[in-house]
C-alpha positions as CSV (number, residue, x, y, z in Angstrom):
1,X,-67.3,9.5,175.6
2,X,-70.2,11.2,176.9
3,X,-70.3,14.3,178.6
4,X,-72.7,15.0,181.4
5,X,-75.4,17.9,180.9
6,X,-73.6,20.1,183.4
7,X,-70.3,20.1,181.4
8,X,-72.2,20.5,178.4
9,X,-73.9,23.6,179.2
10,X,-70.8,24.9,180.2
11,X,-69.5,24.2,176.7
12,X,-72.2,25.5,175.4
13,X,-71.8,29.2,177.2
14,X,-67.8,28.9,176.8
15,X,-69.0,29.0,172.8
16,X,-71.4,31.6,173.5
17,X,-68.5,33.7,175.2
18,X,-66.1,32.7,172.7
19,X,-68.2,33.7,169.6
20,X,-68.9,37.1,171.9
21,X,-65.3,38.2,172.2
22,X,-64.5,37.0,168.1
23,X,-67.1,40.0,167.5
24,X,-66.0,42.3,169.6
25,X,-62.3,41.7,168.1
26,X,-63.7,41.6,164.8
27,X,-65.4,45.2,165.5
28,X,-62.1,46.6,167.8
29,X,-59.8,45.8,164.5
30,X,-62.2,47.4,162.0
31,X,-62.5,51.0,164.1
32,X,-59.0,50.7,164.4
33,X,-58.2,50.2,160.2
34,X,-60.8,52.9,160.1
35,X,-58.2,55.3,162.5
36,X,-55.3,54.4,160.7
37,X,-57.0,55.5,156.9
38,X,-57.8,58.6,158.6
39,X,-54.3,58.9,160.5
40,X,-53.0,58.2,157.1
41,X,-54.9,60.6,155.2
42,X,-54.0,63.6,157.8
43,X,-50.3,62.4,157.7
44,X,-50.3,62.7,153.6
45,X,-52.0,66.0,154.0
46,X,-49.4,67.3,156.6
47,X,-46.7,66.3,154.4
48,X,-48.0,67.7,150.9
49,X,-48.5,70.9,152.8
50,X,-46.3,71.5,155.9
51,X,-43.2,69.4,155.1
52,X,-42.7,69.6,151.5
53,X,-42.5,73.5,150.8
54,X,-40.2,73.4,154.4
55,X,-37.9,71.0,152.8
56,X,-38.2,73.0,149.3
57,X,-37.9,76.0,150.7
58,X,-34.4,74.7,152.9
59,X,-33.5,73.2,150.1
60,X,-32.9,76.2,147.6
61,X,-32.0,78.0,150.1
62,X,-28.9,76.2,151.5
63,X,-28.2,73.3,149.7
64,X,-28.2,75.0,145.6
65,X,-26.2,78.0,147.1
66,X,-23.6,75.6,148.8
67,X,-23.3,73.6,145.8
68,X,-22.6,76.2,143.2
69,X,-20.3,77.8,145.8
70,X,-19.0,74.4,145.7
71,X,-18.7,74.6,142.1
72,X,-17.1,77.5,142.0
73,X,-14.4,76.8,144.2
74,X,-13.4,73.9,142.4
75,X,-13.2,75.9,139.2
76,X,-11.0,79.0,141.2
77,X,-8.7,76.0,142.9
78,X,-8.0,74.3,139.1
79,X,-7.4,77.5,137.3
80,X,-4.9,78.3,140.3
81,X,-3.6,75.0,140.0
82,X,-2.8,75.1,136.2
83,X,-1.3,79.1,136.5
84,X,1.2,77.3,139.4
85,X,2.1,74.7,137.4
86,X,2.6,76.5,133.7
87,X,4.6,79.2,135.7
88,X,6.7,77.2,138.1
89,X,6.4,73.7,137.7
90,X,7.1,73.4,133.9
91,X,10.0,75.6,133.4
92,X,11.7,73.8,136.4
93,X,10.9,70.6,134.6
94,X,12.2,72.1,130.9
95,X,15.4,73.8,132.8
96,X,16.0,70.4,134.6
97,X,16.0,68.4,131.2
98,X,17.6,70.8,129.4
99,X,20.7,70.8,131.8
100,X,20.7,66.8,131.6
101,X,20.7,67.0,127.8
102,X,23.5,69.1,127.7
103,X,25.9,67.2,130.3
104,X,25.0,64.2,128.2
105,X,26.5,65.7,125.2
106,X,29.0,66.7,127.4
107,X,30.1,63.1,128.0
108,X,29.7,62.3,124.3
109,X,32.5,64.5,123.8
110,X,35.8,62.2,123.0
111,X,38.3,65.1,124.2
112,X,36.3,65.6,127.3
113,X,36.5,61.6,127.5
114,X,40.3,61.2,127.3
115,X,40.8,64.3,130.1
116,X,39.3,62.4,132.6
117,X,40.9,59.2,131.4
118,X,44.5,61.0,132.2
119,X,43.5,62.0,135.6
120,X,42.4,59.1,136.1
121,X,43.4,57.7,139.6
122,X,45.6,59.9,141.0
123,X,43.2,62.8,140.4
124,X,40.7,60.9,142.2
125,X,43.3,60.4,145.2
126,X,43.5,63.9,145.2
127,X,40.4,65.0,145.3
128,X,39.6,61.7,148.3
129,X,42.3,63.5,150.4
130,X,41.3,67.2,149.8
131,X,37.6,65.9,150.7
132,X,39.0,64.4,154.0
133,X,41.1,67.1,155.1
134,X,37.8,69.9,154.5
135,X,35.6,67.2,156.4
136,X,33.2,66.6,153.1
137,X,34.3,63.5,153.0
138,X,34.2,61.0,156.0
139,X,37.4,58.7,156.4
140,X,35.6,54.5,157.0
141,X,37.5,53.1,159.9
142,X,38.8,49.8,158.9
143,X,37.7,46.2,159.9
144,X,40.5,45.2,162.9
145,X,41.2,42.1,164.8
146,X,38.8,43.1,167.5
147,X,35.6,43.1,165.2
148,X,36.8,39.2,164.4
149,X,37.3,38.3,167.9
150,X,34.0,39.0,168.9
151,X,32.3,37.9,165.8
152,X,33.8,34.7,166.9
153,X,32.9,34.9,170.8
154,X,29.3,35.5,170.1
155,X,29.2,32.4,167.7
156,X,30.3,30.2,170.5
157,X,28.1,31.5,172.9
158,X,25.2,31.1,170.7
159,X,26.8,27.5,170.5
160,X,27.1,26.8,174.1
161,X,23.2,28.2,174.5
162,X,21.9,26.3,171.9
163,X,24.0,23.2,173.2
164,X,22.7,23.9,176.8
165,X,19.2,24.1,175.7
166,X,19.9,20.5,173.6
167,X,20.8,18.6,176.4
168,X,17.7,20.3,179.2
169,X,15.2,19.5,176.9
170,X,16.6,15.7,175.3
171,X,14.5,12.8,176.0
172,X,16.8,10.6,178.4
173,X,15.3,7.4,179.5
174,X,18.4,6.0,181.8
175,X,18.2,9.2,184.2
176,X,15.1,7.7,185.0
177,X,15.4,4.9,188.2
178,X,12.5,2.1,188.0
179,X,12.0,1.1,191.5
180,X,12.2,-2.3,192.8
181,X,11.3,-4.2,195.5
182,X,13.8,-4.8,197.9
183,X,15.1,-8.5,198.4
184,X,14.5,-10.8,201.0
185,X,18.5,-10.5,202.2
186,X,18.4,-6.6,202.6
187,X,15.3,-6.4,204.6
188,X,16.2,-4.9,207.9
189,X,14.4,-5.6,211.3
């Protein structure tokens, strides 16, 4: 395919143009490389000699100090902790064994065994009624017929439901009608 001389020379100077604005990119991106080196440069320099001794210098001033105040709290609150619990909590704890050690041998004690054996039942009738009468202890109302009754009516209405429910949602296929075409004898005119 041959081109005609016109559209060649406008190739020609599209190429011309083309190769033009390639150079000029070429040149724009090197001044710009150049500005960033320096940009970077003048950033490093800012930052070795502005920002580092402001970040040093906040730093030791307020972080170190809050940290070894830190410290030092943590140190006051576990020597608090362990007075607490060499005064209070462990003689509670030794008092509380103690007394359970001793009721133990307490039970151990055959004499003590056979007492209690003796009162047995009628002590602890006692002792049931006494309770009632001082209100310690609370007297159970027993089960009546009433609690049955209804036991039992809710059971059938849970039956009657459920059976209700059974026979809405069953699949019946004779309440369904088909239709048919009436016969020739029952047409009416």
């Amino acid at each position: 395919m041959e081109l005609s001389r016109k559209r060649q020379r406008e190739l020609k100077k599209l190429r011309r143009h083309a190769g033009d604005v390639w150079d000029e990119q070429r040149e724009v991106l090197e001044h710009a490389s150049r500005i960033l080196r320096d940009a970077s440069r003048q950033a490093a320099s800012v930052a070795r000699d502005d920002v580092a001794p402001r970040v040093r210098e906040t730093y030791e001033k307020r972080v170190v100090p809050g940290v070894e105040a830190g410290i030092g709290s943590v140190r006051h609150a576990a020597g608090a902790t362990r007075e607490k619990f060499v005064d209070d909590v462990l003689p509670a704890v030794t008092g509380a064994l103690g007394s359970a050690i001793a009721v133990l041998d307490v039970a151990r004690d055959k004499r003590i065994r056979d007492a209690l054996r003796q009162v047995g039942s009628t002590g602890r009738e006692l002792a049931t009624k006494a309770g009632q009468k001082v209100g310690l202890v609370e007297v159970k109302p027993k089960a009546g017929p009433g609690r049955y009754i209804l036991i039992g009516l809710g059971v059938v209405a849970v039956g009657a439901i459920a059976y209700a429910a059974w026979q809405t949602l069953r699949a019946d296929d004779d309440l369904w009608v088909e239709e048919t075409e009436p016969a020739a004898d029952d047409v009416v005119e």
